[in-house]
C-alpha positions as a Markdown table, in Angstrom:
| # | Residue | x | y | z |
|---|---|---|---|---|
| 1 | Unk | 17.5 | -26.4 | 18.5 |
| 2 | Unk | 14.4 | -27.2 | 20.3 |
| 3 | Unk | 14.4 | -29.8 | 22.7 |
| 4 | Unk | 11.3 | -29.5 | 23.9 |
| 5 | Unk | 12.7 | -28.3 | 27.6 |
| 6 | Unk | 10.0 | -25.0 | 27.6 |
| 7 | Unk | 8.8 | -24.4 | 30.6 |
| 8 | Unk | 10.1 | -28.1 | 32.8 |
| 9 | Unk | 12.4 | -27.7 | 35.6 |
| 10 | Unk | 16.1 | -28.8 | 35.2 |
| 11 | Unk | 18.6 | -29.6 | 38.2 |
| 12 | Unk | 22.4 | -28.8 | 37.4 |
| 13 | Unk | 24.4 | -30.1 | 40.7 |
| 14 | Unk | 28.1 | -28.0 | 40.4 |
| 15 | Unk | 26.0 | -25.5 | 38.2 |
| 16 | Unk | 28.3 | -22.2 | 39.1 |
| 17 | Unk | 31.1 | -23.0 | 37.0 |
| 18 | Unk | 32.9 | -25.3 | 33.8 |
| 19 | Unk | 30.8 | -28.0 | 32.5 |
| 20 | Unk | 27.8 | -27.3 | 35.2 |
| 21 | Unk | 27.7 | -23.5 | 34.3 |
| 22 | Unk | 27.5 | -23.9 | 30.5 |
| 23 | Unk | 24.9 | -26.6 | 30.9 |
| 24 | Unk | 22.8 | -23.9 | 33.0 |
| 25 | Unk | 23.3 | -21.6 | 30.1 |
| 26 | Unk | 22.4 | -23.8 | 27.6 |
| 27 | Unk | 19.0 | -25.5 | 29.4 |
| 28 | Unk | 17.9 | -22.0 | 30.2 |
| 29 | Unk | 18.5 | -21.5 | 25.9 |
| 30 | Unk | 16.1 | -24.0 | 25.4 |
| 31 | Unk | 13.4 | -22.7 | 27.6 |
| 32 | Unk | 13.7 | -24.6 | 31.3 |
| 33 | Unk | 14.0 | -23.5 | 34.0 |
| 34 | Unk | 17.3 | -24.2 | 36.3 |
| 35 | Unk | 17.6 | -25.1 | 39.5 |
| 36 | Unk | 21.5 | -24.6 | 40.3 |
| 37 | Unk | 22.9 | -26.4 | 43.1 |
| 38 | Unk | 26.5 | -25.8 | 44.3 |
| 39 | Unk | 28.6 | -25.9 | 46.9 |
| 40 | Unk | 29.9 | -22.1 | 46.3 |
| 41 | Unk | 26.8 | -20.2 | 46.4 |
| 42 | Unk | 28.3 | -17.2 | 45.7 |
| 43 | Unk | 29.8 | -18.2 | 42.1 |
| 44 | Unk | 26.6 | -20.2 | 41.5 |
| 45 | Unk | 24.5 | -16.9 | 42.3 |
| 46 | Unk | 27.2 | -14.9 | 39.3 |
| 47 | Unk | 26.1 | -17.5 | 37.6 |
| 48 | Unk | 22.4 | -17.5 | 37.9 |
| 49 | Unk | 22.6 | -13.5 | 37.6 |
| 50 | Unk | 24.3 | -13.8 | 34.0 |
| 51 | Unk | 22.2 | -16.2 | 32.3 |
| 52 | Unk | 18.9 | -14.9 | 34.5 |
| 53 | Unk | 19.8 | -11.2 | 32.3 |
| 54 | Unk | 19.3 | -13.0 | 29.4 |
| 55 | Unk | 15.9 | -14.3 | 30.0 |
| 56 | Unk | 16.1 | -17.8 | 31.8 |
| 57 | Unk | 14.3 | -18.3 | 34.8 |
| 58 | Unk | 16.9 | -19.4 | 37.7 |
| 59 | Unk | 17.0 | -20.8 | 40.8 |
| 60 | Unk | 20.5 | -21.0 | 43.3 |
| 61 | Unk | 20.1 | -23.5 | 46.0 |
| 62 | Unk | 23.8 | -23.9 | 48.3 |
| 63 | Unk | 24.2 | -27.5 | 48.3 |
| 64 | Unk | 26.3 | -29.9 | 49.3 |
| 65 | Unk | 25.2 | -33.5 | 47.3 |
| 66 | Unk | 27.4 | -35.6 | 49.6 |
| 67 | Unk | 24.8 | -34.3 | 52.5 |
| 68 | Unk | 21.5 | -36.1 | 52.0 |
| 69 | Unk | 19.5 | -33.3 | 53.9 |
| 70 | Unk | 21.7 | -30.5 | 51.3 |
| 71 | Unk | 20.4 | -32.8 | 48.4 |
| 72 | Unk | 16.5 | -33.4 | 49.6 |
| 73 | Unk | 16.3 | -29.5 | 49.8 |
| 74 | Unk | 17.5 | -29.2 | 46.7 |
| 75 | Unk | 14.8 | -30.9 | 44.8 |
């Protein structure tokens, strides 16, 4: 399915695992690429590094979204 996500920039906030991870997965499917915000970097990066082998472009970012200077830097 194309949803027309090729080449724009996607933020997924609790990105390294469950609901966030497979969203991660399936934006970088579709072409984006994903910025992955979380507040356990290191299961974020296993994330990033899995879906970054199949192609996607990915970006980790340790963040903390209940800290307005964690969630400035992300974006």
């Amino acid at each position: 399915m194309d949803l027309g996500l090729r080449g724009k920039v996607v933020i997924v906030t609790g990105g390294a695992r469950g609901l966030g991870r497979a969203m991660v997965e399936g934006f970088a499917e579709e072409g984006a690429n994903v910025v992955v915000g979380d507040i356990l970097p290191d299961i974020a990066m296993e994330t990033s590094e899995k879906v970054g082998m199949s192609g996607g472009r990915i970006l980790t970012v340790k963040t903390d979204v209940t800290q307005k200077a964690d969630a400035d830097n992300l974006v």
